[in-house]
C-alpha distance (Angstrom), angle and dihedral (degrees) to the residues before:
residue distance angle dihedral
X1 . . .
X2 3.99 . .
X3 3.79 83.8 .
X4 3.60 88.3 58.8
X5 3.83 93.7 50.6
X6 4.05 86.2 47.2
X7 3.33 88.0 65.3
X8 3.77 107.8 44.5
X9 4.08 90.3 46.2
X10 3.96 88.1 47.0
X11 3.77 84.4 49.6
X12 3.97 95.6 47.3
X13 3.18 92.0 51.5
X14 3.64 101.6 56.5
X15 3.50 95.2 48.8
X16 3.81 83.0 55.9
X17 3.40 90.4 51.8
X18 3.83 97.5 91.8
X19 3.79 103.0 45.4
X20 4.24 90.1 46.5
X21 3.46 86.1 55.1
X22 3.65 87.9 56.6
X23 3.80 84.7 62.8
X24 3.73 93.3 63.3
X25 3.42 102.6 40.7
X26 3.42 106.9 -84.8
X27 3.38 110.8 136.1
X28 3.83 120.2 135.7
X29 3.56 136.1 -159.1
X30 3.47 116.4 -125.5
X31 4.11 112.7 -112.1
X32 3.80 98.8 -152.1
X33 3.50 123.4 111.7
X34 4.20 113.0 -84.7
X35 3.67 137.2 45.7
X36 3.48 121.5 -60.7
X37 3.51 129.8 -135.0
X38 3.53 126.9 -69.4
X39 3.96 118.9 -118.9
X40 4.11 110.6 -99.7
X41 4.06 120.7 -97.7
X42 3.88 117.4 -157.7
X43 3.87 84.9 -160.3
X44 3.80 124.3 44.5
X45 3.97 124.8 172.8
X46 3.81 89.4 -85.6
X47 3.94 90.3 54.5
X48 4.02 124.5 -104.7
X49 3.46 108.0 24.5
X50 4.02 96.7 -121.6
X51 4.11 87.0 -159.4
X52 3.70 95.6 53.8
X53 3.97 94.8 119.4
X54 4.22 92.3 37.1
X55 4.37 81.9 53.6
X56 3.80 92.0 41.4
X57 3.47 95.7 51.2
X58 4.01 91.9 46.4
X59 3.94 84.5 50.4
X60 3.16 99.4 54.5
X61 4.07 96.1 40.9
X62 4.33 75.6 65.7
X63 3.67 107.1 37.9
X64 3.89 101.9 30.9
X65 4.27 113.9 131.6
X66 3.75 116.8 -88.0
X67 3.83 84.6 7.6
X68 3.87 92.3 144.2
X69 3.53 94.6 41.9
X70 4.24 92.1 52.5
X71 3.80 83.9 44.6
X72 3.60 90.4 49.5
X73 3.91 96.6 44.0
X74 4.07 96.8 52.1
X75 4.05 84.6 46.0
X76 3.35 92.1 58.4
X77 3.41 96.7 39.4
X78 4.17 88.4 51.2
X79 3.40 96.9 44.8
X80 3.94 104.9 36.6
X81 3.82 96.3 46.0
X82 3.49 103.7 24.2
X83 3.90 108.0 20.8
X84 3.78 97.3 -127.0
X85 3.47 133.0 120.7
X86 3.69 133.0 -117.4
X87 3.64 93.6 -166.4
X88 3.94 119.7 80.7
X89 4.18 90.8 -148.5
X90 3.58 85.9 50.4
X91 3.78 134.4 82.4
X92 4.29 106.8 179.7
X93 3.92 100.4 -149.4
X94 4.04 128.6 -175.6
X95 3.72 126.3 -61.5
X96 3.93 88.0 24.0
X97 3.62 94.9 -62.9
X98 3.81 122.7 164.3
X99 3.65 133.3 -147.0
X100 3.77 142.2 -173.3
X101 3.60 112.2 -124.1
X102 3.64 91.5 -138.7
X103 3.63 95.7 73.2
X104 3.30 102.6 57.6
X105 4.11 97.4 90.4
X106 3.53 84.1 58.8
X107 4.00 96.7 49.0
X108 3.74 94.4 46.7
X109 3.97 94.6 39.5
X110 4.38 93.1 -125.4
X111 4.15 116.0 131.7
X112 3.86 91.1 17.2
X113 3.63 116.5 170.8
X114 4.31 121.8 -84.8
X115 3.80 112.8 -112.6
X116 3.71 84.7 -114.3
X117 3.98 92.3 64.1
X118 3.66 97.1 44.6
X119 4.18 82.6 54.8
X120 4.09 82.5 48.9
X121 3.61 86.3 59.3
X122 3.26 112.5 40.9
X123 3.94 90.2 41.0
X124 3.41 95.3 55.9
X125 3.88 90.4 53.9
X126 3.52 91.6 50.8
X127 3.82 89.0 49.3
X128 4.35 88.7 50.3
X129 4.13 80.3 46.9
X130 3.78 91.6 55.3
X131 4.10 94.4 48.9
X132 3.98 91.7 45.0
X133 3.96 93.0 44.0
X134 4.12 90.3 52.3
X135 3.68 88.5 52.6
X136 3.81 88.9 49.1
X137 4.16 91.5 -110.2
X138 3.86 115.8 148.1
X139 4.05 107.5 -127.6
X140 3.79 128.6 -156.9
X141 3.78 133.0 170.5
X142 3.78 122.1 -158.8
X143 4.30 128.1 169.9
X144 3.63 118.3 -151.4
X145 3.93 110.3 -132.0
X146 3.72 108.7 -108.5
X147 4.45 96.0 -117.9
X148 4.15 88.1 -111.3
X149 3.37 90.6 58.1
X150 3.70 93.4 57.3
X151 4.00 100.4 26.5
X152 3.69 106.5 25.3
X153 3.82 99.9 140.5
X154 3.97 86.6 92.7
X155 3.67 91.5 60.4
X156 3.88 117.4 119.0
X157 3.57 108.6 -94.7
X158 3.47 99.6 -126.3
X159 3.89 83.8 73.4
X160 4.03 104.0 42.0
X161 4.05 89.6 77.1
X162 3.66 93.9 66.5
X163 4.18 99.3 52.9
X164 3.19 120.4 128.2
X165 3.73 136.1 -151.1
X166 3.95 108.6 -68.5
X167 4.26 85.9 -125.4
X168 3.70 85.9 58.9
X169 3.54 102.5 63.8
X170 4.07 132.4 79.9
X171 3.68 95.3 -85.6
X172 3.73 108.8 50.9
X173 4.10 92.1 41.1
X174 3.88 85.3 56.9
X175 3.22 102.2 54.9
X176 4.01 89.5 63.7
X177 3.77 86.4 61.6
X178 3.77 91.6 41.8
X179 3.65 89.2 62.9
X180 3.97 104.0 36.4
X181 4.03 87.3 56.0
X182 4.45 80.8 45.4
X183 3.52 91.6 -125.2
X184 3.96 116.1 168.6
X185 3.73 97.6 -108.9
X186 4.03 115.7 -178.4
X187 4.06 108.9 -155.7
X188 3.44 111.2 -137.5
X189 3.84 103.2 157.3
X190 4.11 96.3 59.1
X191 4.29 76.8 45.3
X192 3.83 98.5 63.1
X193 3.82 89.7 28.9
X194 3.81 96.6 73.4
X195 4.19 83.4 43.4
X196 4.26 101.7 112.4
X197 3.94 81.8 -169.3
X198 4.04 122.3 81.9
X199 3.91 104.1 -115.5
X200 3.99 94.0 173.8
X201 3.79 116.6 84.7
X202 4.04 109.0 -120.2
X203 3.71 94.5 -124.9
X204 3.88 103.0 39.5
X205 3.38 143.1 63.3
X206 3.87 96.4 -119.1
X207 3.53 146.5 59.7
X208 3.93 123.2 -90.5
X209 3.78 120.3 -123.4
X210 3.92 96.8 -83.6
X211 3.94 81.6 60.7
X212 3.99 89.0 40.9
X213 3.85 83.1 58.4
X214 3.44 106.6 43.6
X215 3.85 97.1 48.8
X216 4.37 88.6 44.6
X217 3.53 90.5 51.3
X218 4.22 85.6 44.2
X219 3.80 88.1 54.0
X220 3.59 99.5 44.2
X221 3.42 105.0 52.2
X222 4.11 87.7 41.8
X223 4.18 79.0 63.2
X224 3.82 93.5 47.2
X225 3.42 89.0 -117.5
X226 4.11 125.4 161.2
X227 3.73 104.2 -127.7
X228 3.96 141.0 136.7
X229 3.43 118.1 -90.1
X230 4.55 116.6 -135.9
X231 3.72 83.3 -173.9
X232 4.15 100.5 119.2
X233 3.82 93.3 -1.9
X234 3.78 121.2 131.6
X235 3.61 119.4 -93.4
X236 3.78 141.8 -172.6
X237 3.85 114.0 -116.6
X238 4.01 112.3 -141.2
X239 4.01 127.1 -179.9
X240 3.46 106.3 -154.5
X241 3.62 110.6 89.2
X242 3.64 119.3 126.5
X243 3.51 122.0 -160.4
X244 3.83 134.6 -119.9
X245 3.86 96.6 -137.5
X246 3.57 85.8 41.4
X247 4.22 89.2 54.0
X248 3.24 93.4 49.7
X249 4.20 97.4 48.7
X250 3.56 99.0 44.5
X251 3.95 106.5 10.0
X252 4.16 96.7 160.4
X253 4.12 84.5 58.6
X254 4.01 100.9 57.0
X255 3.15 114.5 123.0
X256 3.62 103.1 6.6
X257 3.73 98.2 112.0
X258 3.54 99.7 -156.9
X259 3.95 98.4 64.1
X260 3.93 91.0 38.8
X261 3.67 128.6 16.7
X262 3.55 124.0 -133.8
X263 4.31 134.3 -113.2
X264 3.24 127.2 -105.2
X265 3.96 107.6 -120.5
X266 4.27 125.7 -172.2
X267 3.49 125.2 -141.2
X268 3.66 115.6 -172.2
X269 4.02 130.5 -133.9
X270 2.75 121.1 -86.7
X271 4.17 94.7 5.8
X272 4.07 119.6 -121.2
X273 3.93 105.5 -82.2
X274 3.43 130.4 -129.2
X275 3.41 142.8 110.4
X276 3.99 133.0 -109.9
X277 4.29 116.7 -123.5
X278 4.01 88.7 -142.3
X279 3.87 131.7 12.5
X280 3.93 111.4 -87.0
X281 3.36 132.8 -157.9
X282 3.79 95.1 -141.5
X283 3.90 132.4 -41.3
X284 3.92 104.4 -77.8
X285 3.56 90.9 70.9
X286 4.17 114.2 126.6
X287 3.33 97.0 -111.2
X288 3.91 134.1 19.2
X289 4.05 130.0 160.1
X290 3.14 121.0 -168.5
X291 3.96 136.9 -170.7
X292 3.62 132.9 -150.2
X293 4.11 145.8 160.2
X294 4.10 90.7 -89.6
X295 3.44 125.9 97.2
X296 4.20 134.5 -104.0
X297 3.92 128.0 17.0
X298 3.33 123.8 -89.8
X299 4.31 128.2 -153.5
X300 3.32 117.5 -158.2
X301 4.01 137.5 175.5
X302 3.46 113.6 -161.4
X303 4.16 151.2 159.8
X304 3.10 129.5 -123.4
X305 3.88 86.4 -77.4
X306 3.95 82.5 80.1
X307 3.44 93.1 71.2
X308 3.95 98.5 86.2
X309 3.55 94.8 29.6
X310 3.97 94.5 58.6
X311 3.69 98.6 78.9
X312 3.87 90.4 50.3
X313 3.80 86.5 46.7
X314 3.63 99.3 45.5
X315 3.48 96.8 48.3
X316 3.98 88.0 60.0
X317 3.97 95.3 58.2
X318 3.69 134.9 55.8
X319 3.63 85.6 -137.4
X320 3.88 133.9 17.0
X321 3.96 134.2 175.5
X322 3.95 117.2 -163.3
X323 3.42 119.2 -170.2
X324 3.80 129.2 177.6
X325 3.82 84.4 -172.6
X326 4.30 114.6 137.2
X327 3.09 116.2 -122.1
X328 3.75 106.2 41.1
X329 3.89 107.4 -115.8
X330 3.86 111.3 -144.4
X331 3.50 82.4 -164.9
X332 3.41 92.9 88.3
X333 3.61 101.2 59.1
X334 3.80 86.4 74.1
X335 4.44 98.9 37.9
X336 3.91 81.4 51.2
X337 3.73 102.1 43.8
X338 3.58 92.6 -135.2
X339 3.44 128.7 -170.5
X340 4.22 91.1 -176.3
X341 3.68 137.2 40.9
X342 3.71 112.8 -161.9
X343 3.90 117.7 -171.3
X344 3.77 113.1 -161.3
X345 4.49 115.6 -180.0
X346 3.41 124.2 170.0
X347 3.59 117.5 -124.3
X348 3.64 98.6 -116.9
X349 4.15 86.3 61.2
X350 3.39 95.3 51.9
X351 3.74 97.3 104.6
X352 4.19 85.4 42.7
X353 4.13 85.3 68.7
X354 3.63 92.3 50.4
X355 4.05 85.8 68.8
X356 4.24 99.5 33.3
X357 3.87 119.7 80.7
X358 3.84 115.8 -155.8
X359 3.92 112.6 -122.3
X360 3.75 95.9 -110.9
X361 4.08 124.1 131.7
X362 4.13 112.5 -93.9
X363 3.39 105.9 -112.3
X364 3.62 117.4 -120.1
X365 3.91 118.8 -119.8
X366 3.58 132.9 -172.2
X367 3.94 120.8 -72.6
X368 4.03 82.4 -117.6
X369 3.29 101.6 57.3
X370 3.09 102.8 52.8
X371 3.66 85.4 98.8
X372 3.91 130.0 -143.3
X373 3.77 125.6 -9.4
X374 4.01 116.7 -109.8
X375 3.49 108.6 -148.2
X376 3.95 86.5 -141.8
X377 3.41 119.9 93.8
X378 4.27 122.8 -132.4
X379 4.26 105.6 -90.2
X380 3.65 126.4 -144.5
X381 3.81 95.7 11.2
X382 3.55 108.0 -166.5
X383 3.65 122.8 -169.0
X384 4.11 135.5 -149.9
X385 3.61 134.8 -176.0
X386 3.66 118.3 -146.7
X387 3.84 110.9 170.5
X388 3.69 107.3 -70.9
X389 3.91 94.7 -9.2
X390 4.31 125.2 73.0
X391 3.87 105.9 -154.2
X392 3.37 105.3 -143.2
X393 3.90 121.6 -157.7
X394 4.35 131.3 -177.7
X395 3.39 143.5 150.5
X396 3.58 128.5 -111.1
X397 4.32 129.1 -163.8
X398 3.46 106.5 -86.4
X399 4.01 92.0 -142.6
X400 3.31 100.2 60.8
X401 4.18 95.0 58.5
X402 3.90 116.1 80.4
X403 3.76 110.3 -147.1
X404 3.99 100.1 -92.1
X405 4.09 89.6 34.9
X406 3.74 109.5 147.7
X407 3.90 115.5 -139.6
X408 4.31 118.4 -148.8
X409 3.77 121.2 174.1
X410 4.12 124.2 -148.5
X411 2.95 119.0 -133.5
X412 3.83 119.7 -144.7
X413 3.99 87.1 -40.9
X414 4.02 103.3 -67.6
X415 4.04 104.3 51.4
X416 4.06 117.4 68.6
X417 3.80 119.0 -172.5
X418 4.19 134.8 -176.4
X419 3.47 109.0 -121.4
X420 4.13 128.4 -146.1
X421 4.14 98.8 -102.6
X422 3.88 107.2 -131.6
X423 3.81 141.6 -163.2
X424 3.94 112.9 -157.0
X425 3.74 111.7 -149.9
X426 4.13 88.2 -115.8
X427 4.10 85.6 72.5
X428 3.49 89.9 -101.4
X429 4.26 125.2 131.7
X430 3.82 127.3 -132.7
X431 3.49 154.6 142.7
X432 4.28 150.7 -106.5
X433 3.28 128.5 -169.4
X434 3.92 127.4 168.9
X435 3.78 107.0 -142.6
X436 4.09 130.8 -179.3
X437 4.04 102.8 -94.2
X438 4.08 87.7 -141.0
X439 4.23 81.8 60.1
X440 3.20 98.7 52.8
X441 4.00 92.5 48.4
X442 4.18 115.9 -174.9
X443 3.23 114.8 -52.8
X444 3.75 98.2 26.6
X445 4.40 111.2 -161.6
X446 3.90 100.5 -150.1
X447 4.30 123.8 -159.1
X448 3.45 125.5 -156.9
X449 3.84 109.5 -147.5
X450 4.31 117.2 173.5
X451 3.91 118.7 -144.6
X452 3.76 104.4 -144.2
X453 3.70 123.3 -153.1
């Protein structure tokens, strides 16, 4: 019997572990990937906070003692002994392979994007491509393979029966839009597929700097530009690099060898030069120019995939701006003096472009081609002011566009524009345009007008 009581106290006070810890300050935050929870108010601006025990609970599911190290512990325990993962953005594959949650639609072929998005896309590329080649701007467009696209042989088996053909999926099916609307698409998948060596790191979502190199050296050449080539040059080997998958499953265990073995990493000889306009805390932050002995000035818009390829990049142009900043702002182009715009997307965001317009000026088109008048009128018009530009957003039936349909707006019966095509994330189709406030005038009359193919 006092065996039995052991037991239960011993349990008890475990479980009581986290919220004494509290008591002595120590309260974690949680290392995975999103916002935690704010701390609880009894009084908000509308008076007592009626969801003060619902937010208290969620705050302390984030901030509780030893949180990361119980999180850490049943991860381990999952994925070690069982090969599961306790993380929802996670998917713990064989050999110790990570992989981002996110890319699994695209690996197994389910929620892939309508023919009528991938024309959204590629459409509003070619329209970007238009405004940089009239202001005499080089454009390219490149998509970093999502890592199970490239190296899915580590995937859980449970999810290898349902793969589809590699033509099938989001990336190959754009590319035939890229090049009908001619837009200066940069192939990186077909690139890394002929690669025999690994160039993704096991526990990340990215490619290590051999990768980094290979695809720079890829783009730059595709933009006829003079630059060094890494490709074959010698390189310092490292083991210390630590995952961001792996962070995020089992963030009380990095860096402690013994539970989780490091990466290797490369670092070449001598490293790309150049030299950073402000100090930085590491290359994922928003915005980062960068200055160097080569020649022109290069824009680019990146993810997080940017991050090893900006050193190659930078190197390459007297002057480069990289910005991770949604949406695109053509802006920039002229602040930065640039004689390039590079466009690099992940392939796991691919369908997020298909429902983001860039902040770039509509261009204006003739009154005549605006095409044929729609007797509907645009829905849910939404407008923005942005300095000397209103961006104007709507909605338009979704059965009466064909999948390359072209969409103009009127503009108080003498000014026609070409409006960003959109997909909301409800299924619904749309529009944005970026139009000069002094056009547009007070009580602005608006005409929706459809370009048929």
């Amino acid at each position: 019997m006092r065996s039995y009581l052991l037991y239960i106290l011993l349990f008890l006070l475990l479980c009581l572990v986290p919220s004494a810890g509290l008591l002595f300050g120590g309260a974690e935050e949680s290392a995975e990937n999103r916002t935690a929870a704010e701390a609880p108010v009894l009084w908000d601006e509308q008076g007592v906070n009626l969801h003060f025990l619902s937010d208290a609970g969620a705050w302390f599911e984030d901030h509780f003692a030893f949180r990361n190290e119980w999180v850490t512990g049943y991860a381990l325990l999952a994925g070690k002994l069982f090969g599961t993962s306790s993380q929802e953005r996670v998917i713990v594959g064989r050999e110790g392979w990570l992989y981002y949650k996110d890319s699994l639609g695209d690996f197994q072929g389910e929620g892939l994007m309508s023919e009528r998005q991938l024309f959204d896309v590629a459409h509003s590329l070619a329209m970007i491509q238009q405004y940089a080649k009239e202001r005499g701007i080089r454009f390219a467009f490149t998509v970093a393979p999502n890592k199970n696209s490239l190296y899915g042989g580590n995937m859980p088996y449970y999810y290898q029966g349902f793969r589809p053909a590699a033509e099938e999926g989001n990336l190959a099916r754009l590319q035939g839009y890229l090049a009908e609307e001619q837009v200066s698409y940069i192939d990186l998948y077909t690139l890394f597929q002929k690669e025999e060596e690994i160039l993704y790191h096991a526990t990340d979502s990215h490619w290590n700097n051999k990768g980094a190199a290979l695809a720079a050296d890829r783009l730059l050449s595709a933009l006829g530009k003079e630059h060094s080539s890494y490709i074959g040059r010698a390189y310092k080997e490292r083991t210390d690099f630590i995952g961001d998958l792996e962070v995020m499953l089992y963030p009380a265990a990095v860096g402690r060898s013994f539970l989780l073995p490091k990466e290797k990493e490369y670092d070449y000889i001598p490293e790309p030069q150049f030299t950073y306009q402000e100090e930085v805390e590491s290359n994922f932050a928003p915005k980062i120019t960068t200055y160097s002995a080569g020649k022109g000035s290069l824009v680019m818009y990146r993810d997080s995939f940017g991050n090893a390829l900006l050193p190659f990049l930078a190197e390459a142009y007297g002057r480069a701006y990289f910005s991770r900043a949604l949406p695109y702002q053509l802006s920039d182009l002229a602040e930065q003096e640039a004689d390039t715009l590079l466009i690099e997307r992940a392939e796991r965001f691919l369908p997020d472009m298909a429902g983001r317009a860039p902040y770039m000026e509509a261009p204006e088109v003739s009154l005549a081609d605006c095409g044929r008048v729609v007797p509907a009128k645009p829905q849910e018009l939404t407008y923005a002011e942005s300095g000397s530009y209103m961006q104007v957003t709507g909605k338009v039936q979704a059965n009466q566009l064909q999948t390359r349909t072209r969409i103009y707006i009127k503009v108080n019966g003498d000014t026609c524009y070409e409006a960003f095509p959109l997909a909301y994330a409800d299924g619904q189709e749309g529009f944005s345009l970026l139009i000069p406030t002094k056009v547009l005038g007070e009580k602005p009359e608006l005409e929706l007008y459809f370009s048929q193919p």
